[in-house]
N, C-alpha and C positions, 0 to 999 in steps of 0.2 A: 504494500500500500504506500510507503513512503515514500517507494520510486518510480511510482503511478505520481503521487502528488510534485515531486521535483518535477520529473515531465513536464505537467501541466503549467506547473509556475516558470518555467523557463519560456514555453511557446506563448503564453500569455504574456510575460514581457516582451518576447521579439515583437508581438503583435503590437502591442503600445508604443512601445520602443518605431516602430514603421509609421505608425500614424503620427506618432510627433516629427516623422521625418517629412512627412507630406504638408505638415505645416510651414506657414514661411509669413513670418510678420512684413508687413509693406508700408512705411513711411507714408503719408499723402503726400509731402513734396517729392518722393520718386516719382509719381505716376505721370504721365504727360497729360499736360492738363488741356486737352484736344476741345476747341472752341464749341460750339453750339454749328451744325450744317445744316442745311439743307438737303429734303429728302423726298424725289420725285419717283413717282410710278406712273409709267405709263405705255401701253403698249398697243400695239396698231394692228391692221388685219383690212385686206379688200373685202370682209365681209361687216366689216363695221357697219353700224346705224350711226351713232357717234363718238366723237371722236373724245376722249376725255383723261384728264390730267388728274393727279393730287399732287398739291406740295404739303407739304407737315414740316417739322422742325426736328433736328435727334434729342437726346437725352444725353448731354455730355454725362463720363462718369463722377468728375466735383461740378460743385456749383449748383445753384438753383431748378430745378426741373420743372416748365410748365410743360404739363404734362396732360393738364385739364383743356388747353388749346391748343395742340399737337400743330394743327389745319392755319396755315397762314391764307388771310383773306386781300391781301393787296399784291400778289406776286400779279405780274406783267409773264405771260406765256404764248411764246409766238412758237407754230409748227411749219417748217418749209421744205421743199422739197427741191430746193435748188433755183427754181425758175419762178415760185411763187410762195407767197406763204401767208398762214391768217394768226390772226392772235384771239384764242379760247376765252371764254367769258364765264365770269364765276356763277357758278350754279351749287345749289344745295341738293341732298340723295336722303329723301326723309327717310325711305326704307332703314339706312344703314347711321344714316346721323352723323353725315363727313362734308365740309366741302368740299368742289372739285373744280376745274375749269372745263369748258368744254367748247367743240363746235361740230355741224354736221360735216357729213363727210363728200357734197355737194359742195362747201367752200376748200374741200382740200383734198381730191380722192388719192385713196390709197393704192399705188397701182404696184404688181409684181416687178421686182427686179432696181424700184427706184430706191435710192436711198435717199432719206428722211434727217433735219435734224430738228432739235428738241431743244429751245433755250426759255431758260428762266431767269426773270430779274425779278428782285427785292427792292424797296424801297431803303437798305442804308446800301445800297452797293454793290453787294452781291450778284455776281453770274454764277450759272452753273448750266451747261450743257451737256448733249448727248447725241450721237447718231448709232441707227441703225437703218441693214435694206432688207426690202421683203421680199420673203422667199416666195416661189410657188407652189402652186396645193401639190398633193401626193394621194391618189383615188383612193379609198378603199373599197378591198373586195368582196367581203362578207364579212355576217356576226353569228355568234354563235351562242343559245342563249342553253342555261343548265341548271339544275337545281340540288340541294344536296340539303340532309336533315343532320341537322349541330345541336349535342347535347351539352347543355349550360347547366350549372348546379341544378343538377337531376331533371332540366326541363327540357322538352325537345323542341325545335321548331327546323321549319324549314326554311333555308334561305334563296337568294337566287341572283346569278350568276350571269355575265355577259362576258364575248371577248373578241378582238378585233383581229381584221389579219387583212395585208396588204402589205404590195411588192416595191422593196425600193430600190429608184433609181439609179443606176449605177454610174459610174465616173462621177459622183461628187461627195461630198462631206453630208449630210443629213442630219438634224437632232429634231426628235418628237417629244410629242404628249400625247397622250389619249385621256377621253371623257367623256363623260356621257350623261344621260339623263332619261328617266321613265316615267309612266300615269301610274298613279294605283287609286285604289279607291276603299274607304272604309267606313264603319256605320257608325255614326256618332249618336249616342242615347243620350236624351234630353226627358225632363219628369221624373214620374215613379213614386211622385207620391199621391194621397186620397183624394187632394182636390188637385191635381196635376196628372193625367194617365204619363206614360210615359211615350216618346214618339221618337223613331227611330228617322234619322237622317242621312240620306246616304251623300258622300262627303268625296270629291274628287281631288289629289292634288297630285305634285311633279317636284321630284325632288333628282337629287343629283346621285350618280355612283362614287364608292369609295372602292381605294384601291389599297389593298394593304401593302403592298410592297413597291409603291409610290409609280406614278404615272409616266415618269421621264425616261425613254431612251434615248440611244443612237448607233448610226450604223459603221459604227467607227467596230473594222474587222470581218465587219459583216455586208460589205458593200453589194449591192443587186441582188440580196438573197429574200426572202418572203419572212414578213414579221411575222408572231402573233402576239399580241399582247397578254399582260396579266390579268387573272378575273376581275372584274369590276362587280360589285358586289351591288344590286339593285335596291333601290329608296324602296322600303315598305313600312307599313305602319305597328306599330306594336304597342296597342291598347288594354289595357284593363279594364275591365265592366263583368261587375256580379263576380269578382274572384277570378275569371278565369282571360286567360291573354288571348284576344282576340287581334289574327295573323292579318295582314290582307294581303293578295297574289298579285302582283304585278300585270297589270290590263291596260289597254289602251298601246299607247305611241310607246317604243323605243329606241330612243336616238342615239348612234354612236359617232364620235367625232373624233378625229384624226387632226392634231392640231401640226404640221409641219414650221418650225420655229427655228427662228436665229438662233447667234450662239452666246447673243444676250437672254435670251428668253429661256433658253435650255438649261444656261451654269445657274441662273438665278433661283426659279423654281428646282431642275433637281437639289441645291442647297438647302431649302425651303422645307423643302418635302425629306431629308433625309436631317436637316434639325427635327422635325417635326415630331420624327419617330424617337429620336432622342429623349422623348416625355422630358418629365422631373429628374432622371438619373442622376442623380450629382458627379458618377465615377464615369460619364460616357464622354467621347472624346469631341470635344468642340466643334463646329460645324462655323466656318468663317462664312460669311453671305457677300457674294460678290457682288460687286457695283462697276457700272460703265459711264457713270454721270462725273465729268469732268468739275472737280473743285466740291461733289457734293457728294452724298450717297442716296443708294435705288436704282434701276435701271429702267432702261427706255428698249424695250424691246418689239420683235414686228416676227407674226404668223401666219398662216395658209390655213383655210380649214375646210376639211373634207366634211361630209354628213352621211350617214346609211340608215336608214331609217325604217323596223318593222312594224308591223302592227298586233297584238296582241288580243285576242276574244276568250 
C-alpha cells in the first residue's frame, strides 16, 4: 500500500508540477496595445438582389470596449468595378438588429471574371480597402436525399440527410461551399383548456442544413475529378406536446446550392467554421481568422452559385 501511495503522490505532483508550467504571468505593458480597427464584411455574387456592407469597430484587447455599438453609422462606402462605381447607403436589418450599407445590384452588376474593389472611409481619417474577382458558377449534378434513426439518451428519432455531387473543372485552382435549405411543416396546438377546446395549426416553415464537419472544400489535388459532398443534415422541427416529441418529415422544396468562391471567401469561412467547432475547449488549438481588408480586419469576398432543386410529397 505505501508504494501504491508514493506512486500516486509523485504522478500527482508531475501533474501540478505541468500545469504550473503552462502558466505564464503577462505584464499589461508587454502586450501591444493594437488600436481600435475597422471591421468590414462583405461579399458579392451575380446572383445578388443586393448589394450590402457592414462596418463595426474590433475590441482592442486594453482599453475601453464599446461593444454595445459595434455598427458605425457614418462610414462613406463606395463599390467599383474599375470603370464605375456607386456609394451604399445606410440601411437598418430589423430581423437581425445590425446596420449595414447597401445598394441594388442594377447601380452596380456583378459580373463573372470582373474584379471589384471595396473602400471604406470614417469620418476621423481612416481608409480601409479591399478587392476581390468573381469566379464563375460550377453546375451541379444531382442530390441525394437519406434518412437514418439516432439514439439520444434512450430516445430514438429519425433524422434526414442531403448530399451534393458535381464535376470540377479542371486546369484551375477551385474552393467551394455547399448549402442548403428545406420546407417542413409541423402542428402547433393552441387551447386545451374548459372554456378554450384546443385547435391544432398546421405551421409551415424553411430552415437551413447543418453540416457537421463544416461546408468548405477545394480541389487542391483533386483537380477534374467528381465531388460529393458531406451530409447536410435537414431543418426539422422537434416539438413537445402532451409528453411526447412530436418529429416532422421534411416536405415541400429542397434546395441544394453549390457556392463556387474566391480564395477570400474560402480561407475566411473554412477559418470560421473550423473555430466554430473548437466550442469552449480551453486546451484546443487557436484558429487565427484571416482578413484581406487593407489597414482593417474582415474580408471582402465574391461567389458563383449553382441551385438543384427537389420537391418533396
Amino acid at each position: 500500500m505505501r508504494f501504491n501511495h508514493l506512486i500516486y503522490t509523485i504522478v500527482v505532483g508531475l501533474l501540478l508540477t505541468g500545469c504550473d508550467s503552462l502558466r505564464q504571468e503577462v505584464e499589461p505593458k508587454g502586450l501591444t496595445q493594437e488600436p481600435e480597427k475597422l471591421v468590414v464584411a462583405c461579399f458579392i455574387s451575380p446572383q445578388d438582389t443586393v448589394l450590402a456592407v457592414r462596418v463595426s469597430r474590433s475590441s482592442p484587447v486594453l482599453g475601453t470596449v464599446n461593444s454595445s455599438q459595434p455598427d458605425i453609422p457614418n462610414a462613406t462606402v463606395t463599390l467599383s468595378d474599375g470603370d464605375r462605381s456607386v456609394t451604399l447607403q445606410r440601411a437598418f436589418n430589423q430581423q437581425i438588429g445590425y446596420l449595414y450599407y447597401r445598394a441594388t445590384p442594377t447601380q452596380l452588376p456583378i459580373v463573372v471574371g470582373r474584379t471589384y474593389t471595396l473602400t471604406v472611409r470614417v469620418p476621423d481619417g481612416r481608409q480601409v480597402s479591399a478587392t476581390c474577382t468573381v469566379p464563375g458558377p460550377v453546375a451541379l449534378q444531382s442530390m441525394t436525399l437519406d434518412s437514418a434513426v439516432v439514439n439520444e439518451f434512450g430516445r430514438t428519432r429519425k433524422e434526414y440527410y442531403a448530399r451534393l455531387r458535381w464535376r470540377d473543372p479542371a486546369g484551375q485552382v477551385n474552393y467551394y461551399r455547399v448549402a442548403g435549405n428545406n420546407e417542413y411543416v409541423y402542428t402547433s396546438r393552441t387551447g386545451g383548456s374548459p372554456n378554450r377546446p384546443s385547435r391544432d395549426t398546421l405551421i409551415r416553415q424553411t430552415g437551413n442544413w447543418f453540416f457537421d464537419n463544416g461546408s468548405t472544400t477545394t480541389d487542391v489535388g483533386r483537380d477534374g475529378q467528381e465531388f460529393v459532398s458531406g451530409r447536410g443534415r435537414l431543418s426539422v422541427a422537434y416539438i413537445w406536446q402532451n409528453g411526447q416529441q412530436q418529429v416532422s418529415r421534411p416536405t415541400g422544396r429542397v434546395n441544394g446550392y453549390l457556392l463556387n468562391v474566391d480564395e477570400n471567401y474560402y480561407r475566411y469561412h473554412d477559418a470560421v467554421e473550423r473555430q466554430n467547432r473548437v466550442g469552449e475547449n480551453p486546451f484546443a488549438e487557436p484558429v487565427l481568422i484571416p482578413s484581406n481588408i487593407q489597414n482593417g480586419l474582415g474580408c471582402f469576398g465574391a461567389f458563383n452559385k449553382s441551385t438543384l432543386s427537389v420537391e418533396l410529397k
